[in-house]
N, C-alpha and C positions, 0 to 999 in steps of 0.2 A: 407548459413553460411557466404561465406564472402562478400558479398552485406550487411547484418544484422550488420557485425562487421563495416564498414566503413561506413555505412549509420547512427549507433548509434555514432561514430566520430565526421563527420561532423555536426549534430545535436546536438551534448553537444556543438562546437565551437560556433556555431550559437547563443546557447541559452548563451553559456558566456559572449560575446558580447555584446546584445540587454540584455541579465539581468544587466551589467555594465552600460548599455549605462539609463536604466528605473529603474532603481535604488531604487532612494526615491518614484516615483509614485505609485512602486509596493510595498514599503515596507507600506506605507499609505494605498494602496485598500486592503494588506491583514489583516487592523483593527487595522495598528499601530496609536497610540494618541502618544500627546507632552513627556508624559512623557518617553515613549519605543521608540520611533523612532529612535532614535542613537541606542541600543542595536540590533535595528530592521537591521538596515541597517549594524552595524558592522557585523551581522549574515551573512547576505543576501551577500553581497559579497565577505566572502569565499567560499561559498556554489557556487554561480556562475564561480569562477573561478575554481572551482573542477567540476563542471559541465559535461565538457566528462569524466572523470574518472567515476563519480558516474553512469554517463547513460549506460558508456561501463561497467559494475562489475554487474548493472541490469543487463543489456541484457546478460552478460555471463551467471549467473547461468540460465535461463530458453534454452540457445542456449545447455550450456553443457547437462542440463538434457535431451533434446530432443534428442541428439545422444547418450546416454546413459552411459555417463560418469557423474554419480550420486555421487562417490566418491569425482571427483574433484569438483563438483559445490558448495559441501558441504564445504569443505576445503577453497575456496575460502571467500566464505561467513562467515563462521567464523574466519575466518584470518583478513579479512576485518572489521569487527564490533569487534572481540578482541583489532586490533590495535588501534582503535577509542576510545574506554573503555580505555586505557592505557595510549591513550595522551592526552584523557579527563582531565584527574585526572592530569597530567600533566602539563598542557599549563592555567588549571585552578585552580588549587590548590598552583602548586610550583610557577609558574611564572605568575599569575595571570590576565590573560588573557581573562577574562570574556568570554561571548557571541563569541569574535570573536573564541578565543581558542577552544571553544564549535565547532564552524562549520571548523577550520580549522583541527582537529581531526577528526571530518566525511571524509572530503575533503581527506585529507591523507589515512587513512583507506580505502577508495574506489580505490585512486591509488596504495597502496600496493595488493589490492585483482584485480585490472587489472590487474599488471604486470606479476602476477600471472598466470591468465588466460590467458594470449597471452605465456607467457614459455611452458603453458599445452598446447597450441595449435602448436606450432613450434616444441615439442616432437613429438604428436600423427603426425604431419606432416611427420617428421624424422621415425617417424615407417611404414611410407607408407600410411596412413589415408588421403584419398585425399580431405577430406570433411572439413579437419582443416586446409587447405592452407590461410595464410595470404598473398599470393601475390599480388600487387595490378591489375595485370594481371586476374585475375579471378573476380573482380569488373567490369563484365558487367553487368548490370540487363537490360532484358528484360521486356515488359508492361505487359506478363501473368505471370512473375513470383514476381513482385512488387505486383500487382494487389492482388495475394494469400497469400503473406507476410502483404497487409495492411490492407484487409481482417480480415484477424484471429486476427492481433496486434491491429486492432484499441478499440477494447471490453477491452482487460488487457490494453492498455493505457487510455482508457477514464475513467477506473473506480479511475485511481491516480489520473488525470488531473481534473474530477467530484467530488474527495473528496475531491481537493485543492481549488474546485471554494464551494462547498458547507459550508469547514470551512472557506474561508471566509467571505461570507454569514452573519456565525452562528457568527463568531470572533467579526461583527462589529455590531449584536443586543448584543452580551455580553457587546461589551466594552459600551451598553448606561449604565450599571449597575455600570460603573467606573472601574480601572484596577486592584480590589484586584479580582472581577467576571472572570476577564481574569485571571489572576493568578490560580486561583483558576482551572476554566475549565482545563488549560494548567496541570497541573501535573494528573486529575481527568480522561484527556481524554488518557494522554502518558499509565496511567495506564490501561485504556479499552485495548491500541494498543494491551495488550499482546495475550486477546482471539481474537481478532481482525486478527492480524498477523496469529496465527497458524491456525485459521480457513481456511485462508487462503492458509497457505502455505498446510494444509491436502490436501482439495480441487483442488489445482494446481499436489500436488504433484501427485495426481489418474488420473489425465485427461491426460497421453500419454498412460495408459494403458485401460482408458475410448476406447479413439480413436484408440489403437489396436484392441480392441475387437468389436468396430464397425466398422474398416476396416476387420475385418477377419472372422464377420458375428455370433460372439458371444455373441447372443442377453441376453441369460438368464445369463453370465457370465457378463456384462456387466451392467444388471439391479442389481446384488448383490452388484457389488463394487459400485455403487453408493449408494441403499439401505444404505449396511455397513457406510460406509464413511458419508452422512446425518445423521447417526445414533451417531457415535462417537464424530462428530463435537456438536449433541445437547449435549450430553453428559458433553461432555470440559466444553461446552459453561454455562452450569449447575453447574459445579461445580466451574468455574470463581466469576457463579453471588453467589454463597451462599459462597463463601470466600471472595469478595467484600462487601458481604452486612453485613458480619461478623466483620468485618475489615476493612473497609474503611477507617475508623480515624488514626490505628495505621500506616496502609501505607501510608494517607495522611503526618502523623506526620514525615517520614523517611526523607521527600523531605521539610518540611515546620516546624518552631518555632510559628509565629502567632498563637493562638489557634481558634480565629475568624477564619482564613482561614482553619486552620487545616480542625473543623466542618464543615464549607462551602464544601471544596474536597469532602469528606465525603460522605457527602448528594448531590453531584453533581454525585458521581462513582454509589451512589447506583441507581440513577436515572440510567446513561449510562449502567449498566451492566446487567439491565431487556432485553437489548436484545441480547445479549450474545451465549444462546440458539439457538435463530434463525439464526446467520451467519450460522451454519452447515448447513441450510437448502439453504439459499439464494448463497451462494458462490459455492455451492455443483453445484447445477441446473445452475449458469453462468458457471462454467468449463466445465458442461457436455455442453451442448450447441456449447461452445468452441470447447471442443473436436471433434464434429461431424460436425465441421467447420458450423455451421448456426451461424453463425454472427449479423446477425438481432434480433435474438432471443437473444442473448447474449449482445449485444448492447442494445436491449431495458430492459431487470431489469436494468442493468446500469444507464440507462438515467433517466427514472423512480423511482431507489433509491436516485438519487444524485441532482436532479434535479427536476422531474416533482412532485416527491410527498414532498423531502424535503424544498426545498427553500419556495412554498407556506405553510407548515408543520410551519417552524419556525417562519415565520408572522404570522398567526392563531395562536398559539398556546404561541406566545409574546403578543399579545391582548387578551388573555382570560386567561392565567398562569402567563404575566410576566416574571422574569427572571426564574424560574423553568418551566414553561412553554417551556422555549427555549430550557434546557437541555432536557427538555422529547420528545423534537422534535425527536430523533433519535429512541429511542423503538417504539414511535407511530406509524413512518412512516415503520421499520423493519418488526414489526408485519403483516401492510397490505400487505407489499411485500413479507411476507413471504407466506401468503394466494397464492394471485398471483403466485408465482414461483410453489408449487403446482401442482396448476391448469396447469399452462404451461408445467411441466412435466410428470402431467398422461396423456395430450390431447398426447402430443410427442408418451409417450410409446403406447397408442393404436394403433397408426399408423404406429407400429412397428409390432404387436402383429397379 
């Protein structure tokens, strides 16, 4: 725990630094054009200078939920993204602050939901909890205990670091379509995040009780919750896509006046949301995985969703569909992986069985 908490420190410092220092290169390699570049970069470096907040407020809620303090990690995280929402509307409405206002409400919100979490860590300390010690005296890490910490973290970080290399990818064949296509993507895709995220966060949230049950040898208890859990996640994921595909325009319409973009969103969500369904399936089978610490297994859908099948997905699929082509790059390539993961977790469970 406190290797994790100073280790995610030192690595947001790092990254604020070298983000300040690559600035415009990066706001350029992630598909910014003449006309966004300034918004790009007003973006980009509050975002970096909030950078260890943002890393450490990540890393807290998954550090809390593993010692099982489920209440605080929750409160954190809504605290965090509440405050955000409120200076949003703030920093961009009253005082009109565009884009930077935008990231520097992230930025803040992250370091209200830290400070947060370091108070809840110097209490449980104060109660005797020797596991929540901030000293920096207990910042030894050892090579076997790094080793099992970069292990298990490197799958849940490649899968952020791989969806930030693959929407860029995808950003810079949209913008050949000119920047109302980016526009357009940009509110079509915020709106997938939402089955997106929860798929997610279902999936994470059963993989410490996954990995109870297979440290404590509770194989059929174990094959349920995941069963269950892939089941509920289609479920969501189902009723996402037939309320996007219902509605696509009038949600477009909330974030947009254009009626041309409006349509476009539209027809851009309903494309993104055919695969909706399938995160229950693919995000389910990467936490199990996780869970039972196989790393390789969980690393490769990873590599495989974000990478080995979409980057060539979206070239193929830009030469024979065009700009619609590019948005369907995501169900197309979901769908196969969804087969994939499958396969990879009945071959798992017989070897179990």
């Amino acid at each position: 725990m406190n290797f994790c908490v100073y280790a995610m420190a030192i690595a947001g410092i790092v990254t604020l630094v070298l983000g300040l220092i690559f600035l415009q290169p990066l706001a350029k390699l992630s598909g910014a054009d003449a006309d966004n570049i300034a918004y790009t970069c007003d973006y980009l470096k509050w975002i970096f200078i909030g950078a260890p907040f943002i890393m450490l407020a990540n890393g807290f809620v998954h550090l809390f939920r593993s010692v099982g303090l489920i209440k605080e990690s929750t409160v954190g995280l809504v605290l965090g993204n509440g405050i955000n929402m409120i200076l949003d509307y703030i920093f961009i409405a009253f005082l009109g602050c565009g884009t930077a206002g935008a990231a520097l409400a992230t930025s803040l919100g992250f370091a209200c939901a830290t400070i947060y979490y370091i108070v809840c860590m110097m209490r449980e300390e104060y109660r005797g909890n020797s596991s929540m010690s901030l000293s920096p005296k207990r910042f030894l890490p050892n090579t076997a205990m790094v080793r099992r910490v970069v292990s298990i973290g490197i799958p849940g970080a490649l899968i952020i670091v791989l969806m930030s290399v693959s929407n860029i990818v995808l950003n810079n064949y949209i913008s050949l379509y000119g920047s109302d296509a980016v526009a357009s993507y940009g509110i079509a895709y915020k709106l997938n995040m939402i089955p997106i995220l929860l798929s997610v966060g279902l999936s994470q949230g059963v993989a410490p009780l996954v990995g109870y049950c297979y440290g404590g040898n509770e194989k059929k208890r174990m094959s349920d919750i995941v069963r269950y859990t892939i089941l509920y996640g289609i479920l969501m994921g189902a009723v996402f896509t037939a309320v996007f595909m219902l509605f696509g325009k009038p949600l477009a319409a909330v974030f947009l006046q254009d009626e041309a973009l409006i349509k476009q969103t539209g027809a851009f969500l309903k494309i993104l949301c055919l695969s909706a369904p399938m995160l229950g399936v693919i995000n389910m089978v990467t936490s199990y995985f996780q869970a039972l610490g196989k790393a390789v297994k969980s690393l490769t859908i990873t590599v495989l969703r974000n990478a080995v099948l979409f980057i060539p997905g979206v070239i193929l699929l830009n030469y024979f569909g065009k700009l619609n082509g590019v948005i369907a790059a995501q169900p197309v390539v979901e769908t196969i992986l969804t087969i994939i993961c499958i396969f990879m977790y009945v071959k798992e469970m017989r070897t179990h069985s």
